[in-house]
C-alpha positions, -999 to 999 in steps of 0.1 A, spaced: 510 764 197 534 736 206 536 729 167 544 761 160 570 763 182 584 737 166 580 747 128 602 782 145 629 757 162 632 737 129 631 774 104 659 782 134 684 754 125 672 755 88 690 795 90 718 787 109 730 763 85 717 780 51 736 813 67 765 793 72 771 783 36 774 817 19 784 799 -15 753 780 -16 730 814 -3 749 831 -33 733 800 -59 702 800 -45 698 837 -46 708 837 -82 679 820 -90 669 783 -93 684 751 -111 666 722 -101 678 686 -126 644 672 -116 608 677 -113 589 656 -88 551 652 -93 542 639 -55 514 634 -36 493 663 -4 496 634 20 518 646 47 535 616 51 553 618 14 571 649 17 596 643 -15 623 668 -4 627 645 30 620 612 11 648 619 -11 676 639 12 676 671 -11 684 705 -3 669 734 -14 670 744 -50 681 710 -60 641 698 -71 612 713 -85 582 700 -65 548 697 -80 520 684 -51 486 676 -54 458 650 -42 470 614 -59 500 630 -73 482 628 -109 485 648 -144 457 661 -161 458 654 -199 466 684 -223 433 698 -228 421 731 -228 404 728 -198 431 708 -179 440 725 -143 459 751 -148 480 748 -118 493 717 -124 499 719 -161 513 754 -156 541 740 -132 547 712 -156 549 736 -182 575 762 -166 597 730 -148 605 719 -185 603 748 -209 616 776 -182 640 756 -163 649 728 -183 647 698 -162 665 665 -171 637 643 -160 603 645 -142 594 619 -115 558 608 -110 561 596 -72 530 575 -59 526 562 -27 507 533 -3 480 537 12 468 571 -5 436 588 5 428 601 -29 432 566 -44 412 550 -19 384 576 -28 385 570 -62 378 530 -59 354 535 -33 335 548 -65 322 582 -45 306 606 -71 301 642 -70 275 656 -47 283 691 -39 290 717 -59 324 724 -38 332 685 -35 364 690 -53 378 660 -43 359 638 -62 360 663 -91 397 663 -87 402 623 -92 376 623 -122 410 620 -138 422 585 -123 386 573 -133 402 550 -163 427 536 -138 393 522 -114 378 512 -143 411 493 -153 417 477 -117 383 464 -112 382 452 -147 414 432 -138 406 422 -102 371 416 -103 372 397 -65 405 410 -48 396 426 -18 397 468 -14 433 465 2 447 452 -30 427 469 -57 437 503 -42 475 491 -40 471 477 -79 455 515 -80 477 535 -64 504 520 -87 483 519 -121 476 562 -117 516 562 -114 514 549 -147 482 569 -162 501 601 -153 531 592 -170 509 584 -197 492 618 -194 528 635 -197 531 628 -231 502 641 -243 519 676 -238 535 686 -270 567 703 -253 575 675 -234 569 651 -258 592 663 -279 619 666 -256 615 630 -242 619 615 -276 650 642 -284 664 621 -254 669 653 -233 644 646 -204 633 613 -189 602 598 -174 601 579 -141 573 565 -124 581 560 -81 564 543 -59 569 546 -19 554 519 6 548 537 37 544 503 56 573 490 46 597 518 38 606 510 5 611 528 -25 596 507 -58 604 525 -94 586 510 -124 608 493 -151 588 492 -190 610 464 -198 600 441 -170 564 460 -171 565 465 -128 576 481 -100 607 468 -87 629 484 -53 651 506 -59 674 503 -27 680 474 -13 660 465 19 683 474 51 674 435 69 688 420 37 717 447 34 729 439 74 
């Protein structure tokens, strides 16, 4: 009960201050116009709308387990692709971020190698679609230990989804017309930074500059 006290504390402030910006009420009720489409991760700890400072109507947030993208096939998950599908053909997003994180449950299943055993373990089923990205990381580092394979991981299915992007026609089109962009994110819950990956230097590098070093 004491959390849901709280979610109706925090919905209390939320209205007092969306009632006290009629012009904003008045654009939100119109419908919505969001420049960007986040791709983000369940975990409760990666809530993109807090990470980045947004208010409402200003993203279009897709989340599921390992924040990944499903090729274009006909049987990709129609959730997912569907959301992809209406955030750049129906509202006509500038740019779609794929935003990873550390220490991701769904990563750390995938590398532990955990197959399918139940017909309802849809989990496992779920990150069947990251299985080139294990296959890539223990290809690569063959005697790292866990902590750093699922890091290498966690960052590599940032990549493997932006690579899954483009093998949707629609948006494939439009990112070589130049009118939406791609950008893979990374945040590091242990050390609060916010990594984005740069193809010309081929790896993540911080996008804000560290607050010690900014002092």
């Amino acid at each position: 009960m004491q959390d849901i006290e709280r979610f109706i504390r925090g919905f209390s402030r939320f209205q007092q201050r969306f009632m006290s910006e009629p012009v904003v009420r008045a654009s939100l009720r119109d419908g919505q116009h969001p420049s960007t489409l986040v791709i983000g991760c369940c975990d409760a700890r990666v809530d993109p709308a807090l990470l980045t400072g947004c208010d409402p109507g200003d993203i279009f947030v897709v989340r599921n387990i390992a924040n990944l993208v499903p090729p274009c096939t006909a049987d990709a998950s129609a959730g997912v692709s569907s959301a992809i599908e209406f955030a750049v053909c129906g509202l006509e997003v500038a740019r779609v971020v794929v935003l990873g994180h550390a220490r991701c449950g769904g990563i750390r299943a995938l590398m532990s190698g955990k197959r399918v055993t139940e017909e309802t373990d849809f989990v496992a089923r779920w990150m069947r679609i990251a299985e080139p990205v294990r296959a890539e990381v223990l290809r690569a580092l063959p005697h790292k230990h866990d902590d750093a394979r699922c890091r290498a991981a966690e960052q590599a299915s940032i990549l493997h989804s932006l690579d899954n992007l483009m093998t949707y026609p629609w948006l494939r089109r439009r990112v070589e017309a130049g009118k939406v962009a791609l950008h893979g994110w990374y945040f590091d819950i242990g050390t609060g930074e916010l990594l984005a990956y740069s193809p010309r230097k081929q790896e993540f590098l911080n996008l804000v500059q560290p607050l010690d070093a900014a002092a």
